[in-house]
C-alpha positions as a Markdown table, in Angstrom:
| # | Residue | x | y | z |
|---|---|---|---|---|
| 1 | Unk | 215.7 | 130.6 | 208.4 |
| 2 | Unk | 215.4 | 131.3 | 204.6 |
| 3 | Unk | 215.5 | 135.3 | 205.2 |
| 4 | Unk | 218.5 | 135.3 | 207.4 |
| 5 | Unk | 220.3 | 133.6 | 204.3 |
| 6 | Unk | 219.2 | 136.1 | 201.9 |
| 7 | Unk | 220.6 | 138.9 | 204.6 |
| 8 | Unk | 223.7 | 137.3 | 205.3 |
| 9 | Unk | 224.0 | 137.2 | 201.7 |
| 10 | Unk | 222.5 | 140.6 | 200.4 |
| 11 | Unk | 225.2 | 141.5 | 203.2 |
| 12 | Unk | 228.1 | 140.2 | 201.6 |
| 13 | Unk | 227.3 | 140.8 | 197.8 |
| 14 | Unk | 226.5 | 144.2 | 197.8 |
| 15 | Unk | 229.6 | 145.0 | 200.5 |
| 16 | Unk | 232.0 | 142.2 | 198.4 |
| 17 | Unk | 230.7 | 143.9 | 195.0 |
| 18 | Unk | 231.8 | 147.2 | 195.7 |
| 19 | Unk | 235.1 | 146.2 | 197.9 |
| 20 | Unk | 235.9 | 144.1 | 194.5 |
| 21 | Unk | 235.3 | 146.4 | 192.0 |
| 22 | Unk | 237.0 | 149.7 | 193.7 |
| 23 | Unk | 239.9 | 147.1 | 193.7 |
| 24 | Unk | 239.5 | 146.0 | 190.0 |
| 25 | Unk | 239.3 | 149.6 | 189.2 |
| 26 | Unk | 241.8 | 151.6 | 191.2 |
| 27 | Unk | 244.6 | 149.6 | 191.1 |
| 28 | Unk | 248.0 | 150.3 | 193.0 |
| 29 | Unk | 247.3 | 150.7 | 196.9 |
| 30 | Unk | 243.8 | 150.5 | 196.8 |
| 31 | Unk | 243.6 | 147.0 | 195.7 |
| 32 | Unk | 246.5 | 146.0 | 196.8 |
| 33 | Unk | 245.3 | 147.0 | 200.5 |
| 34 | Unk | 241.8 | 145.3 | 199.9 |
| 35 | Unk | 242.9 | 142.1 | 198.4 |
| 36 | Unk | 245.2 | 141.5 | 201.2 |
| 37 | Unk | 242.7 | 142.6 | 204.2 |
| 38 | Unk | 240.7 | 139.9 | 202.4 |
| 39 | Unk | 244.0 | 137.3 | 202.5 |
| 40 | Unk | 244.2 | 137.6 | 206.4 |
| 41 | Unk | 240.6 | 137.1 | 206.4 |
| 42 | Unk | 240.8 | 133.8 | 204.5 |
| 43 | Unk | 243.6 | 133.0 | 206.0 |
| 44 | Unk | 241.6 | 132.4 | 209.3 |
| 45 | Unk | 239.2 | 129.4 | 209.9 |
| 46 | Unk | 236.1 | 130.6 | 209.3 |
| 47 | Unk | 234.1 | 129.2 | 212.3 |
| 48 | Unk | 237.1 | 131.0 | 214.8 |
| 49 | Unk | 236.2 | 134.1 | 213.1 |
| 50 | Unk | 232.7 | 134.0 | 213.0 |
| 51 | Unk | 232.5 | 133.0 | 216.8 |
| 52 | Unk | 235.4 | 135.8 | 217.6 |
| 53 | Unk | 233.3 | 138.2 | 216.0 |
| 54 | Unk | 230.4 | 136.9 | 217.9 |
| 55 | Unk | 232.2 | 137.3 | 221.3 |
| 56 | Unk | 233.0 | 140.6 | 220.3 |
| 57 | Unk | 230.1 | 142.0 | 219.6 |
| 58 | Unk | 227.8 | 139.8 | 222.0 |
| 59 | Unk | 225.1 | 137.3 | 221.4 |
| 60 | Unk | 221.5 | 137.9 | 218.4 |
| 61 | Unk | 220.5 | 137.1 | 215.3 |
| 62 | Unk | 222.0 | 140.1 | 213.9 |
| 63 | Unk | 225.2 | 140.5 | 215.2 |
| 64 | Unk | 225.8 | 136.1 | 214.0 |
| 65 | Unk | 224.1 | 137.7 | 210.4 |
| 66 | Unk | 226.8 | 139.7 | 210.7 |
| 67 | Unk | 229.7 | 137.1 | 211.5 |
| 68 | Unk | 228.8 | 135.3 | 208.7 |
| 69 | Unk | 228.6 | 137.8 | 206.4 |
| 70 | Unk | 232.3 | 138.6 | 207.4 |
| 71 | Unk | 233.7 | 135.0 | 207.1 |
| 72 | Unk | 231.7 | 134.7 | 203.3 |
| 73 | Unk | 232.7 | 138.4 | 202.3 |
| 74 | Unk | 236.2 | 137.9 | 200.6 |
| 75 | Unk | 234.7 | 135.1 | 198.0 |
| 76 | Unk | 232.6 | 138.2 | 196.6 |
| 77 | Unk | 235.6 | 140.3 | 196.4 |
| 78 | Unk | 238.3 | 137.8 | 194.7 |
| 79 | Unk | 234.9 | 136.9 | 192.2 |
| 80 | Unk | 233.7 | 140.7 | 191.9 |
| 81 | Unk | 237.6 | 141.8 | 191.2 |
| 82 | Unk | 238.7 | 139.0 | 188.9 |
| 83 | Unk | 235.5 | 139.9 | 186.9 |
| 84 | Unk | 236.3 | 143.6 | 186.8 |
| 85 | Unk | 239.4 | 142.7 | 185.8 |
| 86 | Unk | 238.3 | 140.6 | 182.9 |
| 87 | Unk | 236.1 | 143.4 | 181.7 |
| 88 | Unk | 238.1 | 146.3 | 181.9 |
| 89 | Unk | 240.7 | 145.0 | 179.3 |
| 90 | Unk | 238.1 | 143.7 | 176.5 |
| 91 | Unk | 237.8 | 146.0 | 173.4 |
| 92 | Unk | 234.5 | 147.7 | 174.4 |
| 93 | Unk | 235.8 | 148.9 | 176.9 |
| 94 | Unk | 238.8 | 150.7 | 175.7 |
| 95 | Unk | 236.6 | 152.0 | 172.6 |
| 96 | Unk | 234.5 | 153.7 | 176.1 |
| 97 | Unk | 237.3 | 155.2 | 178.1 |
| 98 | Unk | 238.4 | 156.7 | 174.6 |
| 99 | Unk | 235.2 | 157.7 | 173.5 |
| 100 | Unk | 235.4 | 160.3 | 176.5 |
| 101 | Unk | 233.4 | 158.0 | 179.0 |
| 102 | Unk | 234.2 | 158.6 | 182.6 |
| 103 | Unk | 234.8 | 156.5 | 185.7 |
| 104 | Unk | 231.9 | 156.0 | 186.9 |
| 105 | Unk | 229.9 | 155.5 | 183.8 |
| 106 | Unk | 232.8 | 152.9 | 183.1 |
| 107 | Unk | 232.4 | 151.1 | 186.2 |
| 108 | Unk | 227.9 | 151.6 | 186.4 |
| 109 | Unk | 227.0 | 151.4 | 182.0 |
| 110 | Unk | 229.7 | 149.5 | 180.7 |
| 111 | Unk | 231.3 | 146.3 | 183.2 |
| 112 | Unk | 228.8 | 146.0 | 185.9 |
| 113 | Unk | 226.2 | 144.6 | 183.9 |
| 114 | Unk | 228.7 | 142.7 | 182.4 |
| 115 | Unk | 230.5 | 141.4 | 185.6 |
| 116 | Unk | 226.9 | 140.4 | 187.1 |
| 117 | Unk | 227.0 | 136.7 | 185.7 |
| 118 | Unk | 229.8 | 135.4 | 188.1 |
| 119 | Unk | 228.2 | 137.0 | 191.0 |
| 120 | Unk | 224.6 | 135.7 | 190.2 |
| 121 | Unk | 226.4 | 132.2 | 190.2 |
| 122 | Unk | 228.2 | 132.7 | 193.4 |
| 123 | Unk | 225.5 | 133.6 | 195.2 |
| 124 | Unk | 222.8 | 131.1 | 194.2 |
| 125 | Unk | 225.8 | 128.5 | 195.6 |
| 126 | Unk | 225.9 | 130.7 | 198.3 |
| 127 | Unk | 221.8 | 130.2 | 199.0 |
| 128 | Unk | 221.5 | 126.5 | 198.1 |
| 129 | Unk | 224.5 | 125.3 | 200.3 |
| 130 | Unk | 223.0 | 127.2 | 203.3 |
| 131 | Unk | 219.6 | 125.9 | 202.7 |
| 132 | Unk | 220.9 | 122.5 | 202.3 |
| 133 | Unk | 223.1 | 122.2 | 205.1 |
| 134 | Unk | 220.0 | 123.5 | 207.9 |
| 135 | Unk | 218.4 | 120.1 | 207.1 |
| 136 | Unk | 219.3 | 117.4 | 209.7 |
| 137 | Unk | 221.2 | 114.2 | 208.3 |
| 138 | Unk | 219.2 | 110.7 | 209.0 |
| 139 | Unk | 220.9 | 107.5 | 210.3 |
| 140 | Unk | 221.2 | 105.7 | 206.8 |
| 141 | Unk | 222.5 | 109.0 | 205.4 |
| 142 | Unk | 220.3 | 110.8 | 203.5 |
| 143 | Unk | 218.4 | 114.2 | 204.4 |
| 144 | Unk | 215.0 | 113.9 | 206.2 |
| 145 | Unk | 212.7 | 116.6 | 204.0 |
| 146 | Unk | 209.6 | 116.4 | 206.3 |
| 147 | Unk | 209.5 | 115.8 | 210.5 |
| 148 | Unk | 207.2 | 112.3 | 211.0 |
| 149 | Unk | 206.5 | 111.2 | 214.3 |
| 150 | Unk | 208.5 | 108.0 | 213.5 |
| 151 | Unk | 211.6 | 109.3 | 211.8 |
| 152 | Unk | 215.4 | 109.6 | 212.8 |
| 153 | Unk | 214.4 | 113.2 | 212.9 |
| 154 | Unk | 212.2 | 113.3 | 215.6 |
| 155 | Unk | 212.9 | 114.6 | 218.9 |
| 156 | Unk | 214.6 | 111.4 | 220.3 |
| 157 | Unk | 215.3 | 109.9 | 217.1 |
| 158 | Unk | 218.9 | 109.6 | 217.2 |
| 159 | Unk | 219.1 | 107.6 | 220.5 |
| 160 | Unk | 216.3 | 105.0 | 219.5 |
| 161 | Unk | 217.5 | 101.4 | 218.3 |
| 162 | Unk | 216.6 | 100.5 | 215.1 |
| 163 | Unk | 213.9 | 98.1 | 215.0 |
């Protein structure tokens, strides 16, 4: 289970990372047209999407890796674009861009590294949540960390009686 979190989310980092800083960089249309391709896409519930985008593309691992990926995706970009954002207009940048610095030597030397921090964060949330929520709930509430012949998480556990 663990490696089809860390796809789902290599998935939508490295695809949310670059949607979000094209759009912190080339402003006008460009981000303009991304940000709200990434509205409709939050504007739907996530489960509906992920299971139309199942439908769609037909039932495996890969294609629901996928789906999620999807329904995740504009968290990255709104995170990735805000940060780009940030960057861009702080002094050292500015003392770049006159310096003669390019585009992409802006975007790759100067804010990436510096725009890395909130999408670290984002996605260790992403991996603990994911990890957190595969582990089945017990009666009294809490999470059952190891399978025991005797516990509510056995096979049959939930429909015996308490004794």
């Amino acid at each position: 289970m663990l490696p089809f979190i860390i796809r789902r989310l290599a998935i939508s980092v490295v695809v949310g990372t670059v949607l979000g800083f094209v759009a912190g960089f080339f402003r006008g249309v460009v981000e303009i047209a991304i940000m709200r391709l990434m509205d409709i896409v939050l504007t739907l519930p996530s489960l509906l999407l992920a299971i139309v985008i199942v439908a769609i593309l037909g039932p495996g691992l890969m294609n629901a890796l996928l789906a999620v990926a999807v329904v995740v995706l504009p968290h990255h970009v709104r995170i990735a674009r805000a940060a780009v954002i940030t960057e861009t207009s702080k002094d050292y940048v500015t003392a770049a861009r006159v310096s003669g610095a390019g585009t992409l030597r802006l975007m790759f030397k100067e804010v990436l590294p510096n725009c890395m921090a909130p999408l670290i964060v984002q996605s260790t949330l992403g991996v603990s949540t994911t990890h957190q929520a595969r582990s089945p709930p017990c009666r009294n509430g809490a999470r059952c960390w190891r399978m025991r012949a005797n516990s509510c998480c056995a096979p049959g556990g939930w429909s015996r009686s308490p004794a």
